[in-house]
C-alpha positions, 0 to 999 in steps of 0.5 A: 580564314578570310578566303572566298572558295565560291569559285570551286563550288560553283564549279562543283554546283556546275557538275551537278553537286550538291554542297552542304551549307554548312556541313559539320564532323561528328569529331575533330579527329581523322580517326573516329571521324571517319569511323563515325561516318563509315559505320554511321553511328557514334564511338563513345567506347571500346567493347573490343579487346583491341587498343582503342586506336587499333579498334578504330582502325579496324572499324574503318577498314572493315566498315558497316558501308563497305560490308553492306555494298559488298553485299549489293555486288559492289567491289571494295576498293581501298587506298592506303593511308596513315588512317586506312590499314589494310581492309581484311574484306577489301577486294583491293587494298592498294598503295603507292610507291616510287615504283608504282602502285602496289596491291596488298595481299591480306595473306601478308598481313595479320589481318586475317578475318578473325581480326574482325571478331573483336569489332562484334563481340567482347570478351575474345581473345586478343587478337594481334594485329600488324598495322604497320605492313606496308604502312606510311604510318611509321615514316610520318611517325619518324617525321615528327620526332627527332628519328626523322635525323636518322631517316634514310638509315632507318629506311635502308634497315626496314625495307633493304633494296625494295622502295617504301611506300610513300608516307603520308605527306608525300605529295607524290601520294597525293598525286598518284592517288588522284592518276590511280582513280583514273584505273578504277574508273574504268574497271567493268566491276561497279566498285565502292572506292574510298580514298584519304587524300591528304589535302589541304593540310600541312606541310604545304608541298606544292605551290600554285603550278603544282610544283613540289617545293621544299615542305613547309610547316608553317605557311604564310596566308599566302603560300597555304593558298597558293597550294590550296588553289593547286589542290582545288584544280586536281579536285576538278580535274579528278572529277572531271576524270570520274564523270568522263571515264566511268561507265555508269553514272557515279555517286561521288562523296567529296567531303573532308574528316574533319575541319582545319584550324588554319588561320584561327587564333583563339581556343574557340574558334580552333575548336569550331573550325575543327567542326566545320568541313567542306562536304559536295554529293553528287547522286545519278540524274534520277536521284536527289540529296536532301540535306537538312538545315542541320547536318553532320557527316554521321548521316552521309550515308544514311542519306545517300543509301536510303536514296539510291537503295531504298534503306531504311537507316535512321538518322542520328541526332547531330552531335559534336564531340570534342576529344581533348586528348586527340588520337591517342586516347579516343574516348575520353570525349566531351559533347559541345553540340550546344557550344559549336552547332551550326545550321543554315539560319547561322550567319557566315558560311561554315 
């Protein structure tokens, strides 16, 4: 992308974190990705009775990492977002408004526990599920087709006097995501928080001040980054929050779903730049992160567990696994480990 990010890392490596080489996803779609890497396996189908995209969802909100630190002792926190519905465990289930933040009550939802019994065992009845409560999902949906002419009116009949959340996109999420850390933090609980921050990715929205500007799908080379320094100033900036406010020594997992396709123009090279991400650890003094010269986010945790607690989960083999069809059919899925796996003896930073 003929870009030099080495300033940010450095700043990271100043902090105290550890920044994979050449770090790479299990999948180029937000969707199983962060199911991969939250439940620390593969999703080569669905044995549930639930759609696909609606099992992932659920998978996710209800992961395998967030159920074993709940049982450590740990408060689950979770941001919504297009990808995050409503966690039918979380603690807190958290979204963003004009208003301010708001929490969500699971009783609100349909996502009540026996929701989670289709992720276990096949053959249950169906069980329907509401994903679109206080969701930005249908907003970005709107965005992308031509309803997004009638937006306002659509708006005014689904939510009548009180503010929707924010969609997706909105750099106001973006922003009062990153504030809201700030509450966490200093919460007495120690807390398991994740939260999907949607940059950088387009529409670019800010611009280098970090003034919002009209959104724009298609960025210049020099206007994608004028907001992609803007975003790594209030990366530092959190992190700089998080390591002052919290009370204890944190564990901070910064590290992207999925990479981009910016700037790329054959079919190839899309695909390998989908591949490769961005991904920093940073464990208490005491402890270390040991990454292996190949490496793939289905083993963050894993890796990151086993120090801190004394697990013994097992590494995966590093698989790469192209989705042909996106988000909308999940596993119809084609393994390009061989064609598009990296490690830190390739040359060029991933």
């Amino acid at each position: 992308m003929n870009y030099d990010n080495s300033e940010f890392t450095e700043a990271l490596q100043d902090r105290g974190f550890v920044v994979a080489a050449h770090a790479q996803s299990n999948y180029g779609s937000s969707l199983l990705s962060l199911a991969s890497v939250l439940n620390m396996r593969y999703f080569e189908d669905n044995p549930s009775n639930f759609s696909g995209y609606d099992y992932l969802r659920l998978s996710i909100a209800a992961s395998k990492v967030a159920r074993k630190l709940q049982s450590l002792g740990y408060t689950y926190v979770q941001f919504v977002s297009v990808i995050f519905s409503p966690s039918p465990i979380a603690d807190i289930n958290r979204d963003f408004t004009p208003s301010g933040p708001i929490d969500i009550r699971k009783e609100d939802t349909n996502l009540g526990a026996k929701a989670l019994y289709g992720l276990r065992e096949s053959g249950t009845d169906v069980w329907e599920v509401d994903f679109y409560f206080r969701q930005p999902f249908i907003s970005t949906y709107i965005d992308t087709t031509a309803l997004r002419i009638l937006r306002s009116q659509l708006e005014k009949i689904r939510w009548g006097p009180e503010l929707p959340p924010y969609e997706a996109n909105a750099p106001e999420r973006f922003l009062a995501s990153i504030d809201e850390l700030e509450t966490i933090a200093a919460m007495p609980e120690a807390t398991f928080t994740i939260v999907h921050l949607l940059k950088p990715h387009h529409p670019v929205n800010f611009n280098e001040k970090g003034e919002i500007i009209e959104w724009n799908y298609a960025p210049s080379h020099d206007e994608f980054f004028a907001e992609f320094r803007f975003i790594n100033s209030r990366f530092l900036k959190m992190i700089d929050m998080l390591l002052q406010v919290s009370q204890e020594q944190p564990v901070i997992i910064f590290q992207a779903d999925h990479g981009g396709t910016y700037g790329r123009s054959s079919n190839a090279n899309q695909r390998l730049t989908h591949f490769d991400v961005y991904a920093a650890y940073l464990l208490p003094d005491a402890q270390a992160i040991d990454i292996p010269s190949s490496y793939s986010l289905v083993n963050s945790f894993p890796l990151i567990l086993n120090e801190i607690f004394d697990t013994d989960y097992a590494p995966k083999d590093d698989r790469l696994i192209e989705v042909p069809f996106g988000w909308t059919v999940p596993f119809q899925q084609q393994d390009v480990t061989e064609e598009f796996a990296r490690n830190s003896l390739s040359t060029g930073q991933g």
